[in-house]
C-alpha positions as CSV (number, residue, x, y, z in Angstrom):
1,X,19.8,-94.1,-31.7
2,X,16.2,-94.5,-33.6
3,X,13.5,-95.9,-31.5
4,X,13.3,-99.0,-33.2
5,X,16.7,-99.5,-31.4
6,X,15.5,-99.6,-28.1
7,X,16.6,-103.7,-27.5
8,X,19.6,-103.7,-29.9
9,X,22.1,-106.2,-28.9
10,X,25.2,-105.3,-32.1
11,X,26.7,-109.1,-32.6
12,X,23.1,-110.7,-31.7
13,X,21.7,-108.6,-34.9
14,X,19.2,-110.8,-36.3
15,X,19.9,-109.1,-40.1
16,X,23.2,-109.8,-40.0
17,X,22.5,-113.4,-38.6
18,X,19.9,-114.5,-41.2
19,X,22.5,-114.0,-44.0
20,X,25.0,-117.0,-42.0
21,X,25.3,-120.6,-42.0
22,X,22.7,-122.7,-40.3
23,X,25.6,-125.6,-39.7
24,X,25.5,-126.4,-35.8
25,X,23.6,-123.0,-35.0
26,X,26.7,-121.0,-36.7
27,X,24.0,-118.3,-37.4
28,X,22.9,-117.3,-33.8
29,X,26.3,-116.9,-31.8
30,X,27.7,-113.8,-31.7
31,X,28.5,-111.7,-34.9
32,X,30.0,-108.4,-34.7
33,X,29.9,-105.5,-36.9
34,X,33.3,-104.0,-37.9
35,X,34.1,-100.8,-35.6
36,X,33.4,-98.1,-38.8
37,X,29.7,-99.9,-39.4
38,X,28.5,-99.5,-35.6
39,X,26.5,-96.2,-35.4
40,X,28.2,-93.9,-32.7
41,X,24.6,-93.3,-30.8
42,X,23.2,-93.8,-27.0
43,X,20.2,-96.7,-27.2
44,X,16.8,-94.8,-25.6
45,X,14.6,-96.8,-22.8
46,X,11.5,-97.7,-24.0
47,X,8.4,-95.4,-23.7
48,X,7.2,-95.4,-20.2
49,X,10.5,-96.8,-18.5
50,X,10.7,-97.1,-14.6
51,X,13.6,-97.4,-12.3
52,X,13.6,-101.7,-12.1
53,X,11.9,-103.1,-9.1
54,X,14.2,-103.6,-6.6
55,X,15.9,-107.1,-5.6
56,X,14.8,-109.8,-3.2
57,X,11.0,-108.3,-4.9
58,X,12.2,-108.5,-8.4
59,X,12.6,-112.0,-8.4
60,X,8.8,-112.7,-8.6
61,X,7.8,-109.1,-10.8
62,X,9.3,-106.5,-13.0
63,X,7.8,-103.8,-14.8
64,X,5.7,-104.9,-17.9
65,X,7.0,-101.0,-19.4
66,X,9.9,-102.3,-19.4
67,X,9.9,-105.2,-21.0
68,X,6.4,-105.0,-23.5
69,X,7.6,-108.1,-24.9
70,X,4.4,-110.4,-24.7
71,X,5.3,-113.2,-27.0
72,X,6.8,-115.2,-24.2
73,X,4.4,-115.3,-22.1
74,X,2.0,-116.1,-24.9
75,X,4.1,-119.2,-25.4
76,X,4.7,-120.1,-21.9
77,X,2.2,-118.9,-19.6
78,X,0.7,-122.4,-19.4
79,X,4.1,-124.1,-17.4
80,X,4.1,-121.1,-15.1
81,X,6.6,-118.8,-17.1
82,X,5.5,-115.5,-16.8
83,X,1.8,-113.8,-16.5
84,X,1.0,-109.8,-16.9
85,X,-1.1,-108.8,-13.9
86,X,-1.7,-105.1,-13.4
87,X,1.3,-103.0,-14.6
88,X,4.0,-106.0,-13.7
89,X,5.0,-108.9,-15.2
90,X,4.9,-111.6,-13.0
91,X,7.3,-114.7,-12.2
92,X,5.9,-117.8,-10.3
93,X,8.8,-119.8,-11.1
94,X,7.7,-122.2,-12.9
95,X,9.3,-123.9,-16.2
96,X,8.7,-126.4,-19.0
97,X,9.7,-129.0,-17.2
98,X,8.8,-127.8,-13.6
99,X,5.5,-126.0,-14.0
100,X,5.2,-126.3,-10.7
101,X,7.5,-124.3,-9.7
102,X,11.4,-124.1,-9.7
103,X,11.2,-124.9,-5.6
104,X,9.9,-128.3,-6.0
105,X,12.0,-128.7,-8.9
106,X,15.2,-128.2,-7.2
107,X,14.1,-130.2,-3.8
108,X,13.6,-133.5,-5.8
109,X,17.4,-132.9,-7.2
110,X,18.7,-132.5,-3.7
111,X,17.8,-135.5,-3.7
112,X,20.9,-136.9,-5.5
113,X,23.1,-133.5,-5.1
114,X,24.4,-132.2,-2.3
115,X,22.6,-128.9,-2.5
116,X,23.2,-127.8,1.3
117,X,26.3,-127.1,3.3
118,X,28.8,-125.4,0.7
119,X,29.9,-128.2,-1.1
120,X,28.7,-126.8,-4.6
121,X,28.5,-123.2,-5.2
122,X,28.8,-122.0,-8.9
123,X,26.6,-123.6,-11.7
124,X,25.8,-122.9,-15.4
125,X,22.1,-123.6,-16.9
126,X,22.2,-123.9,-20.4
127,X,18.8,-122.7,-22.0
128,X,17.4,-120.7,-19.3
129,X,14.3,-119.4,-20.1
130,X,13.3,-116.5,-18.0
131,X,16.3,-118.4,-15.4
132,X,13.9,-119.3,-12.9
133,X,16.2,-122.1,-11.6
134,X,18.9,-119.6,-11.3
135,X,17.1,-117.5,-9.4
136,X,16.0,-119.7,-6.5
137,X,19.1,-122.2,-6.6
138,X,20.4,-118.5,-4.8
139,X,18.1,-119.9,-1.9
140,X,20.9,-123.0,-1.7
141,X,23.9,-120.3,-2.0
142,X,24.7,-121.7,-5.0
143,X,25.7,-119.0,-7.6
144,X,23.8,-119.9,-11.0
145,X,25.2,-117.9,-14.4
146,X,22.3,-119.0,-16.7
147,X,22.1,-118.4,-20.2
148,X,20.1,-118.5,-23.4
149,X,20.4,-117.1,-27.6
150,X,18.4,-114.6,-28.5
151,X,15.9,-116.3,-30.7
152,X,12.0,-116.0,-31.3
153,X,11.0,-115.6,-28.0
154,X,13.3,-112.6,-27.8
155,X,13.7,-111.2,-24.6
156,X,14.3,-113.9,-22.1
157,X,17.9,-113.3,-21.0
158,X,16.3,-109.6,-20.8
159,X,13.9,-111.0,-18.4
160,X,16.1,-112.6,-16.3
161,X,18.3,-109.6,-15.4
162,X,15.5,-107.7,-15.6
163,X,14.8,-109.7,-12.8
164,X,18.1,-109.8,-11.1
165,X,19.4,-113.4,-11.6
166,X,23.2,-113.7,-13.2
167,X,22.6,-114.5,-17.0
168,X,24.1,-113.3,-20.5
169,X,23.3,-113.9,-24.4
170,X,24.8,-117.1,-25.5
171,X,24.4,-119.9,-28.1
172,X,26.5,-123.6,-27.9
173,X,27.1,-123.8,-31.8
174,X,30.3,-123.9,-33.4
175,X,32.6,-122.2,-31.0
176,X,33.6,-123.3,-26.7
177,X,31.5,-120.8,-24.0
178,X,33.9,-118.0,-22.9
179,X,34.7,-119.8,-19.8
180,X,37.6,-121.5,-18.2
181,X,38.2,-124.9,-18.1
182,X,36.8,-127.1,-15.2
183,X,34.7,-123.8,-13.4
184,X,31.0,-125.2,-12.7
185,X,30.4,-127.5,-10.0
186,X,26.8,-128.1,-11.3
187,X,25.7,-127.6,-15.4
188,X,21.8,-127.9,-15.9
189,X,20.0,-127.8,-19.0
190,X,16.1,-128.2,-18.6
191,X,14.2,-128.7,-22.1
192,X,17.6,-126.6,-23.8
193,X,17.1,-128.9,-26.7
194,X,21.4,-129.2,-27.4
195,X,22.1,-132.0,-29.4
196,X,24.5,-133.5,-26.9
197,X,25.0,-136.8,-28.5
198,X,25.5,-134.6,-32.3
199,X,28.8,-134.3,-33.7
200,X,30.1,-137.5,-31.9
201,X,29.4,-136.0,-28.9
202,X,31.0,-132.6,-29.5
203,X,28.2,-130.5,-26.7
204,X,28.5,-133.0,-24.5
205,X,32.3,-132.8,-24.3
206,X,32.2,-128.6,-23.5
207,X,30.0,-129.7,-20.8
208,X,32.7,-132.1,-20.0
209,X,35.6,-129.4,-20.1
210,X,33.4,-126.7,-18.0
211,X,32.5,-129.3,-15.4
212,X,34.8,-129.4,-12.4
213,X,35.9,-132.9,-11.7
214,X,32.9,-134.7,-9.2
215,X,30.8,-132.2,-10.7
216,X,27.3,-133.1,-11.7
217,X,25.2,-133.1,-15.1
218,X,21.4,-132.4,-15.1
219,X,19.7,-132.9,-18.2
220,X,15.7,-132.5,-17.6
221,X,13.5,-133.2,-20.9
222,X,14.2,-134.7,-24.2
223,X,15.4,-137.4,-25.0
224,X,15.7,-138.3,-21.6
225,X,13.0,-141.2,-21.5
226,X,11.2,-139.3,-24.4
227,X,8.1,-140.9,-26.6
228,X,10.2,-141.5,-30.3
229,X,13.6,-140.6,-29.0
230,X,14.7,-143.8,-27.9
231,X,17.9,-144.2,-30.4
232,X,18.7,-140.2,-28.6
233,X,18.4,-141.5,-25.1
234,X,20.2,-144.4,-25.7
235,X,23.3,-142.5,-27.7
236,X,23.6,-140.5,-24.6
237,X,23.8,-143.1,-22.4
238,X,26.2,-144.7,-23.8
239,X,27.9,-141.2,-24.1
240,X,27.9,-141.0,-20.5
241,X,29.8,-144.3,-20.4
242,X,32.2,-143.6,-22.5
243,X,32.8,-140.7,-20.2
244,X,33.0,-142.7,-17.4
245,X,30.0,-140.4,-15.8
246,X,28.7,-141.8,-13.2
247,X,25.2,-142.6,-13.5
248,X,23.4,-140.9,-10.3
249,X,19.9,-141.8,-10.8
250,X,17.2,-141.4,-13.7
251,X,14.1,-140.5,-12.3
252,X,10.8,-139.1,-14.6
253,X,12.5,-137.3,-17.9
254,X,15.7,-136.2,-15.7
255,X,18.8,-137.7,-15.6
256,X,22.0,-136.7,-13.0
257,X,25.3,-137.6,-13.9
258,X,29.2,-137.1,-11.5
259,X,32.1,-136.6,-13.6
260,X,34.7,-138.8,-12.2
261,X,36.9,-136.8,-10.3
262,X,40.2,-138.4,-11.9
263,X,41.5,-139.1,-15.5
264,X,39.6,-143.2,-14.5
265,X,39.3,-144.9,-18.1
266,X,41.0,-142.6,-20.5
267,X,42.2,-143.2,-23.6
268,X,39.7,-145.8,-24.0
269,X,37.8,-147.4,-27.1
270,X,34.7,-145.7,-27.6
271,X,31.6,-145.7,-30.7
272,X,32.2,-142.3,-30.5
273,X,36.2,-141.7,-31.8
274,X,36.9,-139.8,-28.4
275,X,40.3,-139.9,-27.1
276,X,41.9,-136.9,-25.0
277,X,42.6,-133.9,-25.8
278,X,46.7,-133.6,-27.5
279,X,49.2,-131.2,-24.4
280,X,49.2,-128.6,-27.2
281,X,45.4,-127.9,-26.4
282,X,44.6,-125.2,-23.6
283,X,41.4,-125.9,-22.6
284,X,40.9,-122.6,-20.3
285,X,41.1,-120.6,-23.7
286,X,37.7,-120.3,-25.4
287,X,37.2,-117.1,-26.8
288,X,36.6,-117.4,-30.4
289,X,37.7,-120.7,-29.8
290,X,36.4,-123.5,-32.2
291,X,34.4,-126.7,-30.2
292,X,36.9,-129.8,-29.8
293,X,36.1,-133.3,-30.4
294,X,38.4,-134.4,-27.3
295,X,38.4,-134.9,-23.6
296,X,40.2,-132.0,-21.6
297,X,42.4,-133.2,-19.2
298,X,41.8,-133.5,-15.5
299,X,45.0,-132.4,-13.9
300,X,46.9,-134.7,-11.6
301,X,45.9,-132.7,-8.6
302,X,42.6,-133.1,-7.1
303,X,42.2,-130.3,-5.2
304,X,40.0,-128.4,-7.4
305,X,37.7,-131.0,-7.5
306,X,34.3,-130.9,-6.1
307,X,34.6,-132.2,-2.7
308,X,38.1,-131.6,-2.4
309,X,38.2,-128.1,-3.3
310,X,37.1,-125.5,0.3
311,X,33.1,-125.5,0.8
312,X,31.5,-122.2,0.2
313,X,32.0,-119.7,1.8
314,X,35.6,-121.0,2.8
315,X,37.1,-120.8,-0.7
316,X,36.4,-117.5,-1.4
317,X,39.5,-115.9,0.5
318,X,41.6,-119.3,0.6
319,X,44.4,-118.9,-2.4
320,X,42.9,-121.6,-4.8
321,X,45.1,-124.6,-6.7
322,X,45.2,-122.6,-9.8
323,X,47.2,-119.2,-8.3
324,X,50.5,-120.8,-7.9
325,X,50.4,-120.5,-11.7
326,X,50.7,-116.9,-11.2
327,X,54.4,-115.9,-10.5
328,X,54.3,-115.9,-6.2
329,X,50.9,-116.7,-6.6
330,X,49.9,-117.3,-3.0
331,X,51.4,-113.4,-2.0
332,X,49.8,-112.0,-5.1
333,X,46.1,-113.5,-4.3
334,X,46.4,-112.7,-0.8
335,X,47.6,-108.8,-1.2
336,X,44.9,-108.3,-3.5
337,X,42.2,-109.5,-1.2
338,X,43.6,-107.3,1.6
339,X,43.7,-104.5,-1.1
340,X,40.1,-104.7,-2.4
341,X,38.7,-104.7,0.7
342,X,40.4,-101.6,2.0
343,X,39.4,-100.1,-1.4
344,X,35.4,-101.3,-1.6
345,X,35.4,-99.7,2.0
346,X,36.4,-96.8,1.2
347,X,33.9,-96.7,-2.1
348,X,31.1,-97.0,0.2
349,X,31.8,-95.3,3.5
350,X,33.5,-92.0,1.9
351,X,32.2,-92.1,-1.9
352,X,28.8,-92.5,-1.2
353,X,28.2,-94.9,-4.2
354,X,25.2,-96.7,-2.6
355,X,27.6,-99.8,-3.0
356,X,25.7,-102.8,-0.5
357,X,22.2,-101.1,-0.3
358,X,19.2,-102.1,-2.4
359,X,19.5,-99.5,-5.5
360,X,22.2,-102.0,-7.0
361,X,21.9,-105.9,-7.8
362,X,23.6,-106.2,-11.2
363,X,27.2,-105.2,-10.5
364,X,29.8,-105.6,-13.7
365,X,33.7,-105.7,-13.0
366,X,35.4,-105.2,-16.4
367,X,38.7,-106.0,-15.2
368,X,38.3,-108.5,-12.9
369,X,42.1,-110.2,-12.5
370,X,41.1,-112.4,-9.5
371,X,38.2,-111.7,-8.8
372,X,39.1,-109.2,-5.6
373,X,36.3,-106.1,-5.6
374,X,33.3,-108.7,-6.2
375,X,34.8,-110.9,-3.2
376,X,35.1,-107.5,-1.1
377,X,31.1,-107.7,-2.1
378,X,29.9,-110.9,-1.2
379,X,28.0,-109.8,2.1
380,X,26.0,-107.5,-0.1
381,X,22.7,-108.4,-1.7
382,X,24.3,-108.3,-5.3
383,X,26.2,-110.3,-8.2
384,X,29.2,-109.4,-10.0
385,X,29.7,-109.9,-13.6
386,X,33.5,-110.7,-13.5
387,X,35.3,-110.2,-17.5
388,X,38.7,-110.9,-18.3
389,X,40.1,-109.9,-21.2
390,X,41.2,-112.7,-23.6
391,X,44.8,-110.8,-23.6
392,X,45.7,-110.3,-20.0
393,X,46.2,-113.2,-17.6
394,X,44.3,-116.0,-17.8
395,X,42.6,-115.8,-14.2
396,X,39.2,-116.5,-14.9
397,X,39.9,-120.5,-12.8
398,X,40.9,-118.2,-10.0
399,X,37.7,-116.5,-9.7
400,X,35.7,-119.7,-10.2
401,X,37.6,-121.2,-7.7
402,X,37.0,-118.5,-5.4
403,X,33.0,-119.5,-6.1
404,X,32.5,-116.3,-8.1
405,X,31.3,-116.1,-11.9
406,X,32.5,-114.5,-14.4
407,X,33.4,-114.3,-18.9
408,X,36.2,-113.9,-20.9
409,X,35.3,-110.7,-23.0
410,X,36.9,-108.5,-25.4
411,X,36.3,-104.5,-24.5
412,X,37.0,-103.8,-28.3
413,X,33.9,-105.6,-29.2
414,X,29.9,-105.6,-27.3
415,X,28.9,-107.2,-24.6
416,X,26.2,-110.1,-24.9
417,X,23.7,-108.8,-23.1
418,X,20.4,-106.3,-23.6
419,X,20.6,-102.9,-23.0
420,X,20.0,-101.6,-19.5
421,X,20.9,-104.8,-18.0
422,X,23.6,-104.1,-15.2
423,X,23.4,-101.2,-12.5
424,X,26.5,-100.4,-11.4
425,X,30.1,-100.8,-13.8
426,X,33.3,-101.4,-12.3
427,X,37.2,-100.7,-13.9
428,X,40.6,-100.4,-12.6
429,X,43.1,-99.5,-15.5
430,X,40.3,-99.2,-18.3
431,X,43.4,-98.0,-20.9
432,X,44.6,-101.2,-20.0
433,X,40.7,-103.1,-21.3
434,X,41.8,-101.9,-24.9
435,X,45.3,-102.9,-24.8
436,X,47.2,-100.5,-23.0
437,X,48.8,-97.0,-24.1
438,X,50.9,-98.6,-27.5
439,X,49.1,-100.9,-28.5
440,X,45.0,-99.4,-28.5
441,X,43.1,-101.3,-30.8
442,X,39.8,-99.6,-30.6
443,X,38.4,-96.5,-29.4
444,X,37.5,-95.2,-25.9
445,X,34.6,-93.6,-27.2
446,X,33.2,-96.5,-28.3
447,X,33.7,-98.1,-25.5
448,X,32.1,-95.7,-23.1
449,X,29.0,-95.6,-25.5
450,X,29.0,-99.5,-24.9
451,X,28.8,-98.8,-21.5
452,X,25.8,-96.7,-22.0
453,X,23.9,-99.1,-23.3
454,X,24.5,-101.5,-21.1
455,X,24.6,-99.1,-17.9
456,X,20.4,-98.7,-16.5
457,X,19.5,-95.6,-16.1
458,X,20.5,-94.1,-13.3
459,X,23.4,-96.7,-12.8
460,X,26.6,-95.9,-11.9
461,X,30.2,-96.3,-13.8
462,X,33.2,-96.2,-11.2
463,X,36.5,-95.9,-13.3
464,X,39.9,-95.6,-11.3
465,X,43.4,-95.1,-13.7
466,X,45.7,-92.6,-13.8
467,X,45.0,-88.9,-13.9
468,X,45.0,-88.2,-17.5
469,X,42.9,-91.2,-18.3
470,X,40.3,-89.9,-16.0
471,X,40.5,-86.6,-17.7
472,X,39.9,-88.5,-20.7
473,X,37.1,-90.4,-19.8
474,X,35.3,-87.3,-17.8
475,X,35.2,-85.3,-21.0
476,X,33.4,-88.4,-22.8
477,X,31.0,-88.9,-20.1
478,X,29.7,-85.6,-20.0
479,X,29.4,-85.6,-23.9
480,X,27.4,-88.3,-23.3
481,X,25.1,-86.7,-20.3
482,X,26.5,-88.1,-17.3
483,X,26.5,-86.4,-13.7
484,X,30.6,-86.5,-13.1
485,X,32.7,-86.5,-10.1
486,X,36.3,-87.3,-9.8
487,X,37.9,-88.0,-6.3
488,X,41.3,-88.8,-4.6
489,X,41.9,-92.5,-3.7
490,X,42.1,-93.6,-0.3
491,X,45.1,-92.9,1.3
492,X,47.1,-96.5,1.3
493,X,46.7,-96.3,-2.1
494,X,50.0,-96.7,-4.2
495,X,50.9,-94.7,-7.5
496,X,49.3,-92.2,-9.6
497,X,45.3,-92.8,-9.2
498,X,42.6,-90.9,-9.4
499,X,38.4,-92.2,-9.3
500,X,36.0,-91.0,-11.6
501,X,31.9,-91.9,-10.5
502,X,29.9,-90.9,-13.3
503,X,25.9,-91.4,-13.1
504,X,23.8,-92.1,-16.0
């Protein structure tokens, strides 16, 4: 691709954007170009690129080659964002609303959340900034997907897994976050600036239908207690109420809600119209799905809810509430797990992938299902981007409820994130990622080039499928300069495999 292409993101494409609706931030969620208008052509690294700093170090500096973006820290140097010093950029984790520092931060909201002991574990923050709160809420084990658009300042989801913190291009406008329902035992938004109370309350009811019931809600910033937003502050207050949130505490500019962990005062009468949700409404299905003005119902059950559901690290290998929707669920779950391990073993100890040592933080597993080769991981120093296709099973509440992260993604369209942003790729069955041997709906070359540009240098794709596949994709990652290898699986494996590790 040109030069000039060295950060393109295709369906965050700030010319296509401009031309869209400015109605509830239409303009800056993601846009894709039609298949025949993408140009078939590998992004380049910026001049001077270096092999990224390696994790626990990169959390506090990256290099500034990487990422000559300046503007941000222009803006935000003053709260402790970001500062250039030498050839690095430089993190002391600070924020708008914690410039001194996301440690202190986080200690005054342990506070009135049970940061310690396992009882939370995955949490969104909406806004992130360069996701310094993220970062060191891994100090807690507590497993923080941040997010943010890409907007003037540009780069600072590129920053943040530049860095090695969990995070991916997003914008709350029109449309629900590609998440399950009822996944996030914590949701943060320091200074994100979302409207909660707009819309009769329309944000603040996806926050509502991510949250898992006895979750908490931290907003930090306006309007909370904010000079000439009192009618703002007030709205969301009563917002809260209508909810039935329980109020935690309000304490400087931050407030901390619980969501009750039962259906407690619904329907109700409300300023704001809000009743629940009609049975024909899933709420786990978001992708391209359009923002509801309605509450999301709490199943009966409470065993997904936030004290009842296994601490950390206990739920990762229990079979979670939401598998006995799966046909034998409990079997299914539990043959998996026995089945990833045996296989991330064997990845490491016989393919020599450097799978668990410090070249890889920023792992990707295309085709997650539940969630199985990022639990085999969880020992390792890394994070797994877990995707599930909008058209297979919906299992992404299985791998939240296994304390992992993870998106619902479509494989025939980009990825929201920058280029060079994830070390290592992950799939099992990638024919199966376009919709399977009748009904393809886009092309593997495409994909692959996708991969490409979101694969760092010197990353690494593992692909296992069936023979021919893997003869398929080998051809097309040598045309695009990879080092290939193709090996036998290991030997309890069932079936027709083959694995393909390609290096970029």
């Amino acid at each position: 691709c040109p030069a000039d292409a060295v950060d393109h993101m295709p369906c965050e494409d700030p010319r296509r954007s401009s031309q869209l609706s400015r109605e509830m931030n239409f303009y800056r969620e993601r846009h894709c170009p039609a298949p025949e208008e993408a140009p078939l052509c590998l992004i380049p690294p910026p001049q001077g690129y270096q092999i990224p700093v390696r994790w626990p170090e990169s959390l506090h500096k990256i290099w500034h080659s990487n990422m000559p973006h300046n503007k941000i820290a222009e803006r935000k140097g003053h709260q402790g964002w970001m500062k250039e010093e030498g050839p690095y950029w430089i993190f002391p984790g600070g924020g708008t609303m914690f410039p001194d520092g996301a440690v202190q931060y986080i200690e005054k909201l342990g506070q009135y959340i049970p940061f310690t002991g396992g009882v939370l574990r995955t949490a969104l923050d909406m806004g992130c900034g360069v996701a310094s709160f993220g970062g060191y809420m891994l100090h807690e084990d507590i497993l923080t997907l941040s997010f943010a658009p890409r907007d003037s300042h540009k780069a600072q989801i590129q920053f943040a897994l530049e860095r090695g913190i969990p995070a991916f291009v997003a914008m709350l406008g029109t449309r629900r976050l590609p998440f399950s329902a009822q996944s996030f035992d914590l949701v943060h938004c320091s200074r994100c600036l979302i409207p909660y109370t707009a819309y009769n309350g329309t944000y603040f009811l996806e926050v509502d239908r991510l949250l898992r019931p006895g979750g908490y809600f931290v907003i930090s910033g306006p309007p909370v207690q904010w000079p000439k937003q009192d009618k703002e502050w007030a709205d969301l207050q009563s917002l809260g109420k209508a909810l039935c949130y329980e109020l935690i505490v309000v304490d400087g500019n931050t407030v901390i809600w619980k969501k009750p962990s039962v259906d407690s005062c619904f329907p109700n009468q409300n300023e704001f119209g809000i009743d629940l949700c009609s049975d024909s409404d899933d709420s786990n299905f978001s992708w391209y799905t359009n923002l509801k003005n309605c509450v999301s119902k709490i199943p009966l059950k409470e065993d997904h809810a936030v004290g009842s559901i296994p601490n950390w690290p206990e739920r990762l290998s229990k079979p979670p509430a939401r598998i006995t929707l799966v046909k034998n669920g409990i079997d299914v779950f539990e043959a998996d797990t026995r089945r990833w391990a045996r296989r991330v073993a064997y990845y490491k100890h016989t393919l020599d992938v450097k799978l668990g040592s410090s070249a890889f933080r920023n792992l990707m597993d295309m085709n997650a299902v539940f969630g199985g080769f990022a639990a085999a991981l969880s020992s390792d120093p890394v994070w797994v981007m877990n995707v599930v296709p909008p058209h297979k099973s919906s299992t992404l509440g299985v791998i939240y409820d296994r304390g992992l992260i993870g998106v619902y993604h479509d494989w025939c369209e980009p990825f929201s994130t920058y280029p060079r942003t994830y070390d290592f790729i992950h799939v099992a069955a990638i024919e199966s990622i376009r919709g399977g041997l009748r009904k393809r709906r886009c092309h593997l070359v495409d994909l692959m080039v996708e991969m490409d540009r979101i694969l760092r240098p010197e990353g690494i794709l593992l692909v296992r499928d069936a023979p021919e596949v893997i003869d398929k994709v080998s051809r097309i990652a040598r045309a695009v300069h990879w080092e290939v290898t193709v090996h036998d699986p290991e030997r309890e494996s069932v079936g027709r495999e083959k694995i393909l590790v390609a290096t970029k």
